[in-house]
Legacy VTK file of the C-alpha trace (Angstrom):
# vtk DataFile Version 3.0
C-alpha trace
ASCII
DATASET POLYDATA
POINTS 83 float
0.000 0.000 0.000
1.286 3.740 -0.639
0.414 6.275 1.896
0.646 9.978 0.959
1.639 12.003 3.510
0.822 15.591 3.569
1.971 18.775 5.949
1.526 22.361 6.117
4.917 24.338 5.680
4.199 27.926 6.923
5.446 31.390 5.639
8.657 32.940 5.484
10.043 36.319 4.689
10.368 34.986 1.189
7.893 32.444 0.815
3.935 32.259 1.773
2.480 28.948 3.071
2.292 25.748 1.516
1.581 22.189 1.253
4.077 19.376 0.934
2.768 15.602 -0.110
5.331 12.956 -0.375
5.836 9.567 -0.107
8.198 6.983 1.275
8.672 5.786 -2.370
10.390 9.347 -3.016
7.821 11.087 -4.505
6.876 15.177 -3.607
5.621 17.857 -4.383
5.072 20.984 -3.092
2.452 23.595 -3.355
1.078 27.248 -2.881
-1.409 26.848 0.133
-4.994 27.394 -1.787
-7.041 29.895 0.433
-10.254 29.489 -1.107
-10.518 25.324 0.080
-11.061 23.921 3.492
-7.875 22.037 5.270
-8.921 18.871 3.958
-9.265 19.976 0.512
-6.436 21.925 0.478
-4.174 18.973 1.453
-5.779 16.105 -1.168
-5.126 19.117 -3.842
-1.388 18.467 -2.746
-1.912 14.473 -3.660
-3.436 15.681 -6.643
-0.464 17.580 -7.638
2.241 15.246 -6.736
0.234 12.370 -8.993
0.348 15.145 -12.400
3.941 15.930 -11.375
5.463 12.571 -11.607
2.675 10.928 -14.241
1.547 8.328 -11.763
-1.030 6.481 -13.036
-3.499 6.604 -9.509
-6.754 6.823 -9.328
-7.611 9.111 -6.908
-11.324 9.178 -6.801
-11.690 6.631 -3.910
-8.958 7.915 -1.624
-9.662 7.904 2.019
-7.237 10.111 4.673
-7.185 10.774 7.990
-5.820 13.770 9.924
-2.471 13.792 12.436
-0.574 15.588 14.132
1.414 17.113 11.424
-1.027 16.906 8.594
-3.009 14.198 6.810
-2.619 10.359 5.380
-4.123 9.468 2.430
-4.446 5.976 0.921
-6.185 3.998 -1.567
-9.695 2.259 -0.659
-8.564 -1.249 -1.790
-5.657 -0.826 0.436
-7.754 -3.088 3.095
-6.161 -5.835 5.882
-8.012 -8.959 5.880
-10.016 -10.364 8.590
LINES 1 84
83 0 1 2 3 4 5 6 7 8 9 10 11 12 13 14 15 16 17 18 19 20 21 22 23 24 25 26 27 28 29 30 31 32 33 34 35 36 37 38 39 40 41 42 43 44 45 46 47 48 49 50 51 52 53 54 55 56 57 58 59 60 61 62 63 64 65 66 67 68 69 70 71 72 73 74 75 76 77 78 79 80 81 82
């Protein structure tokens, strides 16, 4: 399973705020943070960014995340465990 990490990055004196999604597999991306959205919004448009930057081929539609301390998870819906 891939899990897509994502965390707010907050301004500098020569940078506003912004959204970093990465993975463990080395994929990143990061992003200008998108006012107009709610948190949770704002974050998945990270994912959606990092998946047109490196052509993954993911389908995104049926992601599911969760928040932590830092940020959010996501991961795919057929990522399951077995009972």
């Amino acid at each position: 399973m891939v899990a897509i990490q994502t965390k707010y990055i907050g301004p500098t004196n020569s940078r506003g705020s912004r959204i970093k999604a990465w993975t463990d597999t080395g994929f990143s991306v990061t992003i200008g943070y998108d006012y107009g959205l709610e948190d949770e919004a704002r974050h998945f448009k990270a994912v959606q960014a990092m998946v047109t930057k490196h052509d993954l081929d993911w389908d995104l539609k049926d992601m599911r995340c969760g928040g932590t301390k830092n940020g959010y998870v996501f991961c795919f819906s057929h990522s399951v465990v077995g009972a």
